[in-house]
C-alpha positions as CSV (number, residue, x, y, z in Angstrom):
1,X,-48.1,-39.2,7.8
2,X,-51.7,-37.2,8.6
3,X,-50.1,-34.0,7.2
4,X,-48.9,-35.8,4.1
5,X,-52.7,-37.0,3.4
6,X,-53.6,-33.2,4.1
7,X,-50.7,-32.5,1.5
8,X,-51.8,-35.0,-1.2
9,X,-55.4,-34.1,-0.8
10,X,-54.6,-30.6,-1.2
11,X,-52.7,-31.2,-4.4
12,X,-54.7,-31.5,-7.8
13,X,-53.9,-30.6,-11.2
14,X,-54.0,-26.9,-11.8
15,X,-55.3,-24.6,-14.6
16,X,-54.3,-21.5,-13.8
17,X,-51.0,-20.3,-12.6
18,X,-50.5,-17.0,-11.1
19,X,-47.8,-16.3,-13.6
20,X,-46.8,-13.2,-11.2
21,X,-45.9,-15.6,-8.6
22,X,-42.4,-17.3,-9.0
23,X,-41.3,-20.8,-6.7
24,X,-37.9,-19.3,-4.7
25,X,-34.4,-21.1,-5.9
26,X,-34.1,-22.8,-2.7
27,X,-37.8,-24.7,-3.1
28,X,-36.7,-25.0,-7.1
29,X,-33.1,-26.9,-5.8
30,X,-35.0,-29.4,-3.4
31,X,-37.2,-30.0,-6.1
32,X,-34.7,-30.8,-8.4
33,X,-32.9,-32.8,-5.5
34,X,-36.2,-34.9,-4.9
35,X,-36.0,-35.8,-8.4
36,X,-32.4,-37.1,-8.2
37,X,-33.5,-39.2,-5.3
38,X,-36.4,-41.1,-7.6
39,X,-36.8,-44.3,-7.2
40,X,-35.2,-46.5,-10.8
41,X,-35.0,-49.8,-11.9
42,X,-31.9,-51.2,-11.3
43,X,-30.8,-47.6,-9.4
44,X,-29.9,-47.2,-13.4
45,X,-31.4,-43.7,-13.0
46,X,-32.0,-43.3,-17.0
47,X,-33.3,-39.9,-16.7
48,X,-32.5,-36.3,-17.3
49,X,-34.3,-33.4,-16.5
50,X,-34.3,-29.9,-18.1
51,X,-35.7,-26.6,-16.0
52,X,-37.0,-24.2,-18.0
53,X,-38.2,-20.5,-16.3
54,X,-37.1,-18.4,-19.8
55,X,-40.4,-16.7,-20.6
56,X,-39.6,-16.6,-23.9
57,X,-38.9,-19.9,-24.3
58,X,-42.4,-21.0,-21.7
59,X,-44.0,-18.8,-24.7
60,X,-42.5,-21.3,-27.7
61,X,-43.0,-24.7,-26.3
62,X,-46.5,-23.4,-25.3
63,X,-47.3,-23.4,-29.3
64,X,-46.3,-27.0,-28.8
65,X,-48.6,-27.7,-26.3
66,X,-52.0,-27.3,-27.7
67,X,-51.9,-23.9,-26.4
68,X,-52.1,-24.6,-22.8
69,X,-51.7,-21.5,-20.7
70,X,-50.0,-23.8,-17.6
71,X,-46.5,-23.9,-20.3
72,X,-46.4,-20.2,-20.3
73,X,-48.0,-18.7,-16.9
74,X,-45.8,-21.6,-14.6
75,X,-43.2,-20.3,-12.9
76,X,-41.0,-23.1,-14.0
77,X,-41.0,-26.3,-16.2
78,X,-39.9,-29.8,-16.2
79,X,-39.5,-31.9,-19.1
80,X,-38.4,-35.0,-18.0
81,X,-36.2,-36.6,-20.4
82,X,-35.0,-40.4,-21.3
83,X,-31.9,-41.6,-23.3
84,X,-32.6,-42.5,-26.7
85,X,-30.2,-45.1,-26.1
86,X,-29.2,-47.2,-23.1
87,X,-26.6,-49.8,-23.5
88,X,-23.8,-51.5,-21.7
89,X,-22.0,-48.6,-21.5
90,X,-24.8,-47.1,-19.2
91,X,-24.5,-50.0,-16.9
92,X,-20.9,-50.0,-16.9
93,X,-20.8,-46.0,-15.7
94,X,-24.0,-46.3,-13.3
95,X,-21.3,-49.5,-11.7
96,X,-18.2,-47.1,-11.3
97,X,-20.0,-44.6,-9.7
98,X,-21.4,-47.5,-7.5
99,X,-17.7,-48.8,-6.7
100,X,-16.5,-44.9,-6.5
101,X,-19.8,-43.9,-3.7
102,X,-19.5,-47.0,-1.6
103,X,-15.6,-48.0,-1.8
104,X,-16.7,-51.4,-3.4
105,X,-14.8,-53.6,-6.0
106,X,-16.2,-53.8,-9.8
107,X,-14.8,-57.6,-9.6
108,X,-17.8,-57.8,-6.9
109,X,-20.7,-57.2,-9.0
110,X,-19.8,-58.6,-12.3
111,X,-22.6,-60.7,-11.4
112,X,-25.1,-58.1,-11.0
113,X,-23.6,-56.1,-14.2
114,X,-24.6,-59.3,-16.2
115,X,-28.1,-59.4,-15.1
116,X,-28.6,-55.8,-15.8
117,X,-26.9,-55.9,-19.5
118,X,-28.7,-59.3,-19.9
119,X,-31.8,-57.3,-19.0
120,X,-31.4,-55.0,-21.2
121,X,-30.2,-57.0,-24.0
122,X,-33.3,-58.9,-24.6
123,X,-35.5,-55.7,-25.2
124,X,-35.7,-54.2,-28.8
125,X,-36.1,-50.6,-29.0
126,X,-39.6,-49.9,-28.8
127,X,-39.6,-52.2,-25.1
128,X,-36.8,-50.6,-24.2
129,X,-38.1,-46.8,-24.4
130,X,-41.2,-48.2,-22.7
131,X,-39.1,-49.9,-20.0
132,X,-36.9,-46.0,-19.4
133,X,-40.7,-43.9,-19.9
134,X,-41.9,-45.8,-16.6
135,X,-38.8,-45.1,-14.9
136,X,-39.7,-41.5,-15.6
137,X,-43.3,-41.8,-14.8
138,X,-41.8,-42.8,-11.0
139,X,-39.7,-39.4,-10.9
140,X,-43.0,-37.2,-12.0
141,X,-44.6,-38.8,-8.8
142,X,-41.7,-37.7,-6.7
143,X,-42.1,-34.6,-7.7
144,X,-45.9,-34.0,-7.7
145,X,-45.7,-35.3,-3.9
146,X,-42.7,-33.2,-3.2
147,X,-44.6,-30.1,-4.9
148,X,-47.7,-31.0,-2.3
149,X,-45.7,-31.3,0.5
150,X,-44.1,-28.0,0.1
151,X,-47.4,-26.2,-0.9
152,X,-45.9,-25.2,-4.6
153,X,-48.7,-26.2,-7.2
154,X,-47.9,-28.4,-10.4
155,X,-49.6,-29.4,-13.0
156,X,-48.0,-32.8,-15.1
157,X,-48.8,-32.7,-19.0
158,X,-48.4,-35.1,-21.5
159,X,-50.2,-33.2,-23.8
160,X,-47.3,-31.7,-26.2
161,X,-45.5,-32.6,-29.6
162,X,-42.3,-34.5,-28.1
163,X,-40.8,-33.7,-31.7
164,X,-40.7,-30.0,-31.2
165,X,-39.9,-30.1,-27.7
166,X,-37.0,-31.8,-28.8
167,X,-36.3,-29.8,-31.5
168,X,-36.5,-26.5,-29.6
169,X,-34.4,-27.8,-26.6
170,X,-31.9,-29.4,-28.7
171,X,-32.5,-32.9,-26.9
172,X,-31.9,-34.9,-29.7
173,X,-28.2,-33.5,-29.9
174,X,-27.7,-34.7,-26.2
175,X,-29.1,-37.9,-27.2
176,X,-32.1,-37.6,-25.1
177,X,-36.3,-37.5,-25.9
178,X,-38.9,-35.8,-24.2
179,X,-41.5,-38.1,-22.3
180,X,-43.6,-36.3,-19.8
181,X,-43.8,-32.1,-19.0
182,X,-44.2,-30.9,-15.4
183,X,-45.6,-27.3,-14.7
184,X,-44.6,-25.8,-11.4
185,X,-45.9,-22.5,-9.6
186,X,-49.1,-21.0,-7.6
187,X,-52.4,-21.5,-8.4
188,X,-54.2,-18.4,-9.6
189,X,-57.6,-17.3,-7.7
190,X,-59.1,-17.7,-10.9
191,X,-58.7,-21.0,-11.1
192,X,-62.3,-22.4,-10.1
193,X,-60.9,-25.6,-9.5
194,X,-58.4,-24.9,-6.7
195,X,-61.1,-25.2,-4.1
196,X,-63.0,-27.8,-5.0
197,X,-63.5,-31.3,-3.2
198,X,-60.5,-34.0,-4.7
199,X,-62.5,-37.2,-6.8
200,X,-61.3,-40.2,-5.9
201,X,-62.9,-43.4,-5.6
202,X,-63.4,-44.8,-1.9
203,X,-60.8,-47.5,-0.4
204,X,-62.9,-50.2,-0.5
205,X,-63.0,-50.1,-4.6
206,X,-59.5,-49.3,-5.4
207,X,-57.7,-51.6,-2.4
208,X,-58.1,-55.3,-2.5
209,X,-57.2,-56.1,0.9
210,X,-55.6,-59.7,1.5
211,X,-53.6,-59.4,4.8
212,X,-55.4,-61.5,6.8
């Protein structure tokens, strides 16, 4: 647990990428694999996630990102993506791969399949994108501890036009929306803040500590 502290302590948000250096397939795939393991409500896992290391197309989706060099000098990019829609239909297929993994019954958790759609079914459109956007806010801090603990810099970004990223990835067409970018790489020597001490309040003003 010590080394994860040093990891987490280590990580910050960086500025500068050393667009020269490039994160290894094998340390992109567990990444990528982390992300699949992310925590979701219900284990619905309402998510996609698009990888993008195309320089070309870092170079486009930078002009939708207020120009921030991370988009472009990254080695790779996440966009991590939630249905526009989630229905019954969702619940029925996240339930037959649940029967299918664990050689279980769907008679068995009719019960639990009503609770879910039920759920789901008293949320209008606006609650339920923000209901799916926190289930993707859970897999960007998968990954941003997954980055730290394998010493690979990121840098998350909301700061983009979802519209365009849309438009440009063709998410709309796969009936997904943009939510939250990731940039992923090596910090640059430039970057002035790679060194510099992490700013966080102490424990004693951010825990309230009632166990005894």
């Amino acid at each position: 647990m010590s080394e994860l502290i040093d990891d987490l302590n280590w990580r910050y948000a960086t500025k500068v990428f050393d667009s020269e250096q490039k994160v290894g397939e094998d340390h992109l795939h567990e990444l990528c694999e982390a992300l699949r393991l992310s925590a979701s409500s219900f284990g619905l896992q309402c998510w996609r996630f698009v990888l993008v290391g195309q320089e070309e197309l870092k170079r486009e989706l930078r002009a939708h990102s207020f120009n921030q060099s991370q988009v472009e000098d990254c080695s790779h990019l996440f966009i991590l993506c939630s249905p526009i829609h989630v229905g019954d239909e969702d619940v029925d297929r996240f339930l037959e791969s649940h029967c299918a993994i664990r050689s279980e019954k769907r008679e068995a958790l009719e019960g639990y399949a009503k609770v879910i759609k039920g759920f789901i079914a008293r949320m209008d459109q606006k609650e339920r994108w923000n209901w799916m956007d926190k289930q993707i806010y859970l897999a960007l801090g998968t990954l941003l501890t997954c980055c730290a603990v394998k010493r690979i810099d990121a840098c998350p970004i909301e700061g983009f036009s979802p519209k365009e990223y849309d438009r440009i990835l063709k998410l709309k067409e796969q009936g997904l929306r943009s939510v939250v970018v990731c940039a992923v790489g090596h910090r640059s020597r430039e970057d002035k803040y790679g060194g510099l001490p992490k700013v966080r309040y102490p424990m004693d003003e951010v825990l309230i500590d009632k166990k005894h």
